[in-house]
N, C-alpha and C positions, 0 to 999 in steps of 0.2 A: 504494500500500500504506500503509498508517495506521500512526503512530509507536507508536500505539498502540490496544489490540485488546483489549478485555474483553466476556466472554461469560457471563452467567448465571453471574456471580461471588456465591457464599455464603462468610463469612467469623466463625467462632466462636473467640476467645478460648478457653484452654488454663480460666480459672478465671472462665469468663462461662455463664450458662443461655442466652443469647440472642444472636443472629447482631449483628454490630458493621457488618458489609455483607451485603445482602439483594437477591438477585437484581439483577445489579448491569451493565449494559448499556450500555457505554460505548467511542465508537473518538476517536483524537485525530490529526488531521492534521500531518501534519511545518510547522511554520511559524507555528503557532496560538499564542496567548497566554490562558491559561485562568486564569480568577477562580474559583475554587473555596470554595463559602458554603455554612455552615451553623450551629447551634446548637452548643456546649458539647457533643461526646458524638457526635454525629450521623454521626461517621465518617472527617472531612475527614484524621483525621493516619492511620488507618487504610490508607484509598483512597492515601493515599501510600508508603507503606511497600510498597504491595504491588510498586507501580514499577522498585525495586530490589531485589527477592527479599527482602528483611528480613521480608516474611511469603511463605511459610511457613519459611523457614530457620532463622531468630535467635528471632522470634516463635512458632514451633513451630503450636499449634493446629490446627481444620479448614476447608481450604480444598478449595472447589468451582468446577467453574468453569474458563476460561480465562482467562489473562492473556497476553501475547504482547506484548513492547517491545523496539520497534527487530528488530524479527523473530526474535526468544528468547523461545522459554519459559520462563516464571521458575519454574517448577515444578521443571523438569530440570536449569536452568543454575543455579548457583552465584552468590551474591553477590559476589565476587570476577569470573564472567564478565562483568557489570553492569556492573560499576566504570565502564567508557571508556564508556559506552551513558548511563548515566543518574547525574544527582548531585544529591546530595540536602542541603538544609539545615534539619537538626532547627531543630523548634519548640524547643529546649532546646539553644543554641547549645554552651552546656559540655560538652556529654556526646561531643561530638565534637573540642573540642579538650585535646592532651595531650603538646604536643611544646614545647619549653624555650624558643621565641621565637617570632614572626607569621611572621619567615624561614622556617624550619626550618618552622610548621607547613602553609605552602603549599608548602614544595618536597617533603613528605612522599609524598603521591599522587604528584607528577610520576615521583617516583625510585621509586616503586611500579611505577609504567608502563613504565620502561626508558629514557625519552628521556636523549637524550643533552645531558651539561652545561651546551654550551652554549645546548641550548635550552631547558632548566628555568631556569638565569639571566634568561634572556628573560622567560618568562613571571612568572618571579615578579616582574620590575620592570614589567612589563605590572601585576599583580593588582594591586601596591601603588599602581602611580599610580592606576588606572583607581578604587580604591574610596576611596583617600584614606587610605590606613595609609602610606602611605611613613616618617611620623615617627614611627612605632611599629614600626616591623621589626625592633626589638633587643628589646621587650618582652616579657616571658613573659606571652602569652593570657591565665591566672588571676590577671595583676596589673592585667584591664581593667574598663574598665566591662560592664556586661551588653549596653548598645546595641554598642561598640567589638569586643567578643566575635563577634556577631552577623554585625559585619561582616569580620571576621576568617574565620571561617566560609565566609564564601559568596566570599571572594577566595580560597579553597583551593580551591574546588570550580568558578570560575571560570576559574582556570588549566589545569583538567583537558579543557576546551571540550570537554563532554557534547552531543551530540544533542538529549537532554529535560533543561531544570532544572524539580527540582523546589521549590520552596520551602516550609514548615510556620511558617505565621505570623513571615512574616523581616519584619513592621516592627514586632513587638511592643514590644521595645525601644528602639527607634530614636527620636532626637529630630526635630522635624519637619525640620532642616536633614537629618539624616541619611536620613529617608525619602527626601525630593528626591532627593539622589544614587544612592541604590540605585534609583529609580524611572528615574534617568535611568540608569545602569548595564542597568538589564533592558528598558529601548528598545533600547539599543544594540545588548546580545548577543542582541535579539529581532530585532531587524534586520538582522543578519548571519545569520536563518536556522533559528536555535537556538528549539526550540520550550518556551515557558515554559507551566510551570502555579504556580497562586501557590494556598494552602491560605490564607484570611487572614477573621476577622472584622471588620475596621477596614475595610470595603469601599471607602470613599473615597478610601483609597491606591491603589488597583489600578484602579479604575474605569472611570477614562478611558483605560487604555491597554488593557486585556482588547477580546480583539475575542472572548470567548466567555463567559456565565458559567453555572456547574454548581452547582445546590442540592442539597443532602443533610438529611435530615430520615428519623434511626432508621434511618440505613443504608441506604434509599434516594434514589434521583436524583429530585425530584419536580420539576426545572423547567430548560428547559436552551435556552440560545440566546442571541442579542445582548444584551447589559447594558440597556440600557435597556426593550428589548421585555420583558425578566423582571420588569424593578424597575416594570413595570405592575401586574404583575398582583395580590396578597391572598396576600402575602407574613405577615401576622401568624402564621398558625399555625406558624412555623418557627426564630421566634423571633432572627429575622437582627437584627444595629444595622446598622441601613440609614444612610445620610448624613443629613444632617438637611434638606440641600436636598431629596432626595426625600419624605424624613416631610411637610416645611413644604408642597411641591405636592402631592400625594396630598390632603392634607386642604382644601386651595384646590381645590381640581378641576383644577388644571392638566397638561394632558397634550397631548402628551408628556413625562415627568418629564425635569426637567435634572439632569444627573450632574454640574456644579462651582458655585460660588458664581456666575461668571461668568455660566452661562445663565440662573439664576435670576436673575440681576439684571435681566437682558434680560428676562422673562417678567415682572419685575415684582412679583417676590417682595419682602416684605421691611419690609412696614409694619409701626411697632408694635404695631398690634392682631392683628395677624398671628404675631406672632415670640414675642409672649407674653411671661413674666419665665421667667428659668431655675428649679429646681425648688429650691435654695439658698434660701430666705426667712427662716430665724431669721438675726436678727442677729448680728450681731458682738460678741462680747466686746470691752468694754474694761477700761484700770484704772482706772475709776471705778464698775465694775460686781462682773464675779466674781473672784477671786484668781488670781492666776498659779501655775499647776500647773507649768509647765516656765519656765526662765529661763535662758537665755545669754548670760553676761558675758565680751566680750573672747575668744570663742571661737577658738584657731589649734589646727591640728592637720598635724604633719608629719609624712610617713613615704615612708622610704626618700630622706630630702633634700629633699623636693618639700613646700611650703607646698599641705595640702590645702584646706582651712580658714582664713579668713584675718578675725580679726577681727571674729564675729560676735557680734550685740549683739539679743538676740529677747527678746519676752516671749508666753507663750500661757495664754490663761484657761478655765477649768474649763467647761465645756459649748459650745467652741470647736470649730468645722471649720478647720483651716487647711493648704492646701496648697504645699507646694515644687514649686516648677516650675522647666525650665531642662536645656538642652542633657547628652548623654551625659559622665561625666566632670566634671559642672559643684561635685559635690560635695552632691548630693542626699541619695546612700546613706549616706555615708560620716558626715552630721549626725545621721539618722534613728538610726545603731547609736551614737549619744552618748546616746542619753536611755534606754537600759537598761542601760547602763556597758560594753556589745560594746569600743567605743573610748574614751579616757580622755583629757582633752584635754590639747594639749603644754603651751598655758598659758592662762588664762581660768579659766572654771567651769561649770558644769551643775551646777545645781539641781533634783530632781524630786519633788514635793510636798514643799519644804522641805529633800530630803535631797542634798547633796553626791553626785553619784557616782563622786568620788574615792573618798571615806569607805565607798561602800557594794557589798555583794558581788553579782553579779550576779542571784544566783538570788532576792534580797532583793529588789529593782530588779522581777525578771521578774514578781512578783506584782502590781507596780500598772499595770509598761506592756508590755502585750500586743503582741507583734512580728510581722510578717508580711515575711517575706524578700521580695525581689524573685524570687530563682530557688527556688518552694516544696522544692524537692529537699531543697536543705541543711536543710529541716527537721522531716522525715520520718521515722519511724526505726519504727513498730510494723506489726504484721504482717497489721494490718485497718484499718480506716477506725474501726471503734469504738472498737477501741484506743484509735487515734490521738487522737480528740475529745476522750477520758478521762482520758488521762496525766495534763495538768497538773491539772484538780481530783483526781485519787486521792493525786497526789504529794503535794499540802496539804493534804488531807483533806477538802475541800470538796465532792460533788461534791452537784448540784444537779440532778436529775433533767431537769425541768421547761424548766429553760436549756437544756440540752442540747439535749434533744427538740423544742424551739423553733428551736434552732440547726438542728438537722438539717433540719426542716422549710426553714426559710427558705432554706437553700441548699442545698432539694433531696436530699439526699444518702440517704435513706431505704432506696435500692433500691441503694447502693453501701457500707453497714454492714459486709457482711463481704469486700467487696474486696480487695486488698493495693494500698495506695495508692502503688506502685510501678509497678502495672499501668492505672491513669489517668491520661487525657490531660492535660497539664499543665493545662488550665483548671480540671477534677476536681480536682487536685491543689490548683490555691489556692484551692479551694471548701472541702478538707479543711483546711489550712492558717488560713483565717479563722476556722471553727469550731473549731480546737483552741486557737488563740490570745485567744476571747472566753470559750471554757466557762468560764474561769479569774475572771470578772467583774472584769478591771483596769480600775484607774480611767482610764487613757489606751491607746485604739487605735493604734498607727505601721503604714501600710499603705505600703509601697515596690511602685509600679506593682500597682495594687489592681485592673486593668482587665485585665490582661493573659490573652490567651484564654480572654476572658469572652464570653459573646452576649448580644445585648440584653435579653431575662429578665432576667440575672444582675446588669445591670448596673441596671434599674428597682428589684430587689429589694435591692440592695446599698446605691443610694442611698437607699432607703424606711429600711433599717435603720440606715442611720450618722444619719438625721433622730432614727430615735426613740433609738438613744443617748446624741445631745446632748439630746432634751429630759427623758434621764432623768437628766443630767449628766456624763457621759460625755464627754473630750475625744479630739477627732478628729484627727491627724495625717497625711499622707499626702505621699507624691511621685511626681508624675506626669508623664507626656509626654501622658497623654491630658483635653487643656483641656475637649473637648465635658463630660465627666463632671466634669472638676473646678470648670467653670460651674456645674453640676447643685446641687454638694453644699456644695463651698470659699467663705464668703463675703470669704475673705483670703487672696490670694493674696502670695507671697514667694518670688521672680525670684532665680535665682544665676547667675552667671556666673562659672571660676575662681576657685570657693573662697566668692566674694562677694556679700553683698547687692547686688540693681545694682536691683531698686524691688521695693515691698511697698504694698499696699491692696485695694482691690475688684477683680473682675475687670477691669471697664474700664478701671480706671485703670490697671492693670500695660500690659493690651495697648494703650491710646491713650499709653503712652510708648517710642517708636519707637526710643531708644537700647537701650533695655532688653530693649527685643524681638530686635533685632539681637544684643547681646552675647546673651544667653541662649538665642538662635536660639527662638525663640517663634514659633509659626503663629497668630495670632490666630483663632480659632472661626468658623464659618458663620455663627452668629448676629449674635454682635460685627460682620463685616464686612456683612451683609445691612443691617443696623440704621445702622451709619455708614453704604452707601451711600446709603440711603433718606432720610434727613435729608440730606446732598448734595446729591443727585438724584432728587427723589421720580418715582416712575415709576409708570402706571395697572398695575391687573393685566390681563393680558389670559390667557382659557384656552389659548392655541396660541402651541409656541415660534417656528412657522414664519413670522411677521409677524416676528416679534424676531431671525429666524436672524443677519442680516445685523450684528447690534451683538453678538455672541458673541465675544467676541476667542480 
C-alpha cells in the first residue's frame, strides 16, 4: 500500500483565477527519498501542504481529487488526525516556531501527543544532539539566526518520528556546514525507514541522496524518476538551477551527467576553457577610484552581553558589488541592519554617504539604502502586490511610473499585481520584496540571502539586474550562503566568522585560504574546485562516466 496516494488532484486558491495543482497523479512508496523540483510558483510548497491537510483545512479553497496518506483521507481527517502521520517543515521556519526556548519548542508536539515524560526527555536530548542545538536549548527560537531557526524546526518535528517528513526548502538558510548535517540527519532518519520528500530549489543538496526526483512546472508533474535519468533530459523550459556540474556536462556532451564535483572530475570536466569566467566582470572598486558610500570604523556591536560585532574596519565604493559570506550566526544580518540605522553600533561608527547613522533617523537612512530582509515577511504589510511596490515612492512622493513597470516586469510579477502578498510562496514574496525596496531608487541595494526560493530564471535575471545597477552606479551589498550566485555577481568577497573579519578579496582568494574557509564554514563552488583540480590534475575529457566509474570516490 503506498504512503502515499494522489488521484487527479485539482487544487485552486480561495483568491487565484487559476488551479496552483493541475491534475495531479502521484503514489509514494513507504521508504523513498523524494527531491521534489520546480520553478518559483510551480507548486512544490502547495503539493506539500496538501500532505498534512493544511489544504483544504487552514488553506480553505477548491480541492478535487484524492489525497490519501498513510491510509487517511485528508479531506475527512483533521489536521490534528495528521499530526503523528506526517511532519512538516515550512519553507518559512518562523511561522512555526513560538514557544519561549528550542526546549520547550521541541517538547511542545511530544506533550501534544500524550507521551509520557520520560520519554519526551529522551527525545528531546535525542533532537538536540542529533541536529546540533544542544548549546542553544535555553534560547528563545526569535533570538536565532534564520539558518539556526530552521534547524530548530525540523528537530521538533524530528522528535515526533513521522512516517512521511516533509521538508519546504529546509537548506534555504542553512550555511554549507549546516547543510552537511541536516543532509546527514535525513540519511539517517531515511535509513531507519522514515520516508522523506525534500520541496528544494538548490538541487545539489539533495541530489545524491534522492533515490527519486518529481518536476513540477504550473502545477503539473512533467518529469519523474531517478535523479540522474531526469537531469538528462531538456530541462530548460522549467526553469530549475540545476548544479552547475550538470549545466558544465550537458553542454560538453557528457552523459551520463554527474550529480557531484567528484564525478565530474572523473569525467574530466573542468578545463579552463570549459569553466568559463563567472558572470561578475566589472571591477572592483577601489580608493583610488570611486568614493566610499559606506564606511566602518572600529565597528563592535553587543547585545544581550554577547560581542556581536567585533571590530570591524570596511570600506565600500559607489558602483561596488560586495558580498558577506560566512556560517549561520556568523554576524552577516546583524552588519547588513547597520547601514540603514535598524542597529546602532555599541562603539565605532557607520558612515552612509557621508552621514553618521548615529546622527540620523531611520526613515532618513531608508531613502538612500534600500533593505531586503532575509525573512520577506517582516516586510510586508499592504493588501496587494501593487500596493506593496508603491508605498515607498507614494510615501516620498516620488513615484516613477516607468521604474516601477520595469521593476514589475523584471521580476515577473505582472500576473501577481492584485494578489495579497501574504498569499505567495515565499520566493513570490522576495520577488515582491526587491521591487518594493528599489521602486524607491536608493543609492545602495542590502540584499540579506537574495537567493532564497528563487529558481534559476530568477536568479539569471536578478544577476543581469544588480550588473546594470552598478553600471548605472548603484552600490550592491549583499549576504549570502549561496557562493555559486555570489561568484556570478560579488567581485569582493568579505568572510566573517564570530563577529569577525577572518579574509576579504576576490572570490578565489577568500576560498584558496583554507583557514578562513574553515572558521567561516565556507563550501568553496563547483567551479573554484573543478578549476583547482584541473590545474592539479589535468585530466582528458572523455563522453562516458563509465570508463571513469572506478576513480569516483
Amino acid at each position: 500500500m503506498p504512503l502515499v496516494d494522489l488521484k487527479r488532484v485539482r487544487y485552486q486558491y480561495e483568491d487565484s483565477s487559476s488551479y496552483a495543482l493541475d491534475e495531479i497523479d502521484l503514489t509514494i512508496e513507504p521508504g523513498e527519498y523524494v527531491l521534489l523540483a520546480g520553478a518559483s510558483g510551480s507548486g512544490k510548497s502547495t503539493l506539500c501542504r496538501l500532505f498534512n491537510g493544511l489544504i483544504p483545512h487552514f488553506h480553505g479553497g477548491r480541492l478535487n481529487g484524492r489525497v490519501i496518506v498513510d491510509g487517511l483521507d485528508t479531506q475527512t481527517h483533521r489536521v490534528v488526525d495528521l499530526f503523528a502521520h506526517v511532519g512538516m517543515v515550512f519553507q518559512n521556519p518562523a511561522a512555526q516556531l513560538f514557544n519561549s526556548t528550542v526546549e520547550r519548542e521541541i517538547a511542545f508536539g511530544l506533550e501534544s501527543l500524550g507521551l509520557a515524560p520520560d520519554e519526551i526527555a529522551r527525545r528531546i536530548r535525542w533532537a538536540l544532539e542529533t541536529t546540533g542545538l544542544a548549546a542553544l536549548y535555553d534560547r528563545p527560537p526569535n533570538t536565532l539566526s534564520g539558518g539556526e531557526q530552521q534547524t530548530v524546526a525540523l528537530a521538533a518535528i524530528l522528535a515526533l518520528r513521522p512516517r512521511l517528513l516533509v521538508l519546504d526548502e529546509p537548506f534555504t538558510n542553512l550555511d554549507p556546514q549546516a547543510i552537511e548535517r541536516i543532509r546527514a540527519i535525513l540519511q539517517t532518519v531515511h535509513g531507519t525507514g522514515t520516508t522523506v520528500l525534500v520541496a528544494e530549489h538548490r538541487l545539489h543538496a539533495s541530489l545524491q541522496d534522492a533515490t527519486r526526483l518529481v518536476i513540477l512546472h504550473n502545477g503539473r508533474i512533467v518529469s519523474d524518476g531517478p535523479p540522474r535519468e531526469v537531469l538528462q533530459e531538456d530541462l530548460s523550459p522549467f526553469r530549475l538551477n540545476t548544479p552547475f556540474v550538470v549545466r558544465l556536462a550537458k553542454k560538453a556532451g557528457v552523459y551520463p551527467v554527474p550529480l557531484s564535483v567528484d564525478e565530474a572530475i572523473a569525467a574530466g570536466l573542468g578545463t579552463d576553457g570549459m569553466l568559463g569566467s563567472p558572470v561578475a566582470v566589472l571591477p572592483t572598486a577601489t580608493s583610488s577610484g570611486s568614493p566610499a558610500v559606506v564606511e566602518l570604523r572600529d565597528l563592535t556591536f553587543v547585545r544581550d552581553g554577547r560581542p556581536v560585532l567585533q571590530n570591524i574596519n570596511l570600506a565600500v565604493h559607489a558602483g561596488e558589488c560586495v558580498a558577506f559570506v560566512g556560517k549561520n550566526g556568523s554576524g552577516k544580518t546583524t552588519l547588513l541592519k547597520h547601514l540603514n540605522g535598524l542597529y546602532r553600533p555599541t562603539s565605532g561608527m557607520v558612515t552612509v554617504l557621508g552621514k553618521d547613522t548615529r546622527r540620523e533617523r531611520v526613515g532618513d537612512l531608508a531613502k538612500r539604502v534600500g533593505l531586503v530582509f532575509q525573512n520577506p515577511n517582516d516586510q510586508l504589510f499592504k493588501a496587494n502586490v501593487r500596493d506593496e511596490i508603491e508605498a515607498g515612492p507614494r510615501a516620498l512622493r516620488a513615484l516613477d511610473r516607468p521604474w516601477i513597470d520595469h521593476l514589475i516586469s523584471e521580476f515577473g510579477l505582472a500576473h501577481l499585481l492584485d494578489r495579497s502578498p501574504f498569499n505567495l510562496s515565499e520566493g513570490e514574496k522576495k520577488r515582491v520584496a526587491f521591487s518594493a525596496a528599489l521602486a524607491t531608487h536608493p543609492s545602495i541595494f542590502v540584499l540579506d540571502e537574495p537567493t532564497t526560493g528563487q529558481d534559476g530564471s530568477f536568479r539569471q535575471a536578478l544577476s543581469r539586474l544588480l550588473s546594470n545597477l552598478r553600471k548605472q552606479g548603484f552600490t550592491v551589498i549583499l549576504a549570502t550562503h549561496d557562493l555559486e550566485f555570489a561568484e556570478c555577481v560579488a567581485p569582493r568577497w568579505i568572510a566573517l566568522s564570530a563577529g569577525q573579519i577572518v579574509a576579504h578579496g576576490s572570490p578565489d582568494e577568500v576560498m584558496r585560504n583554507t583557514s578562513a574557509v574553515e572558521r567561516a564554514a565556507l563550501r568553496p563552488t563547483a567551479r573554484f574546485l573543478l578549476r583547482q583540480s584541473t590545474r592539479s590534475h589535468p585530466a582528458p575529457l572523455t563522453t562516458s562516466l563509465s570508463a571513469k566509474r572506478s576513480q569516483v570516490q
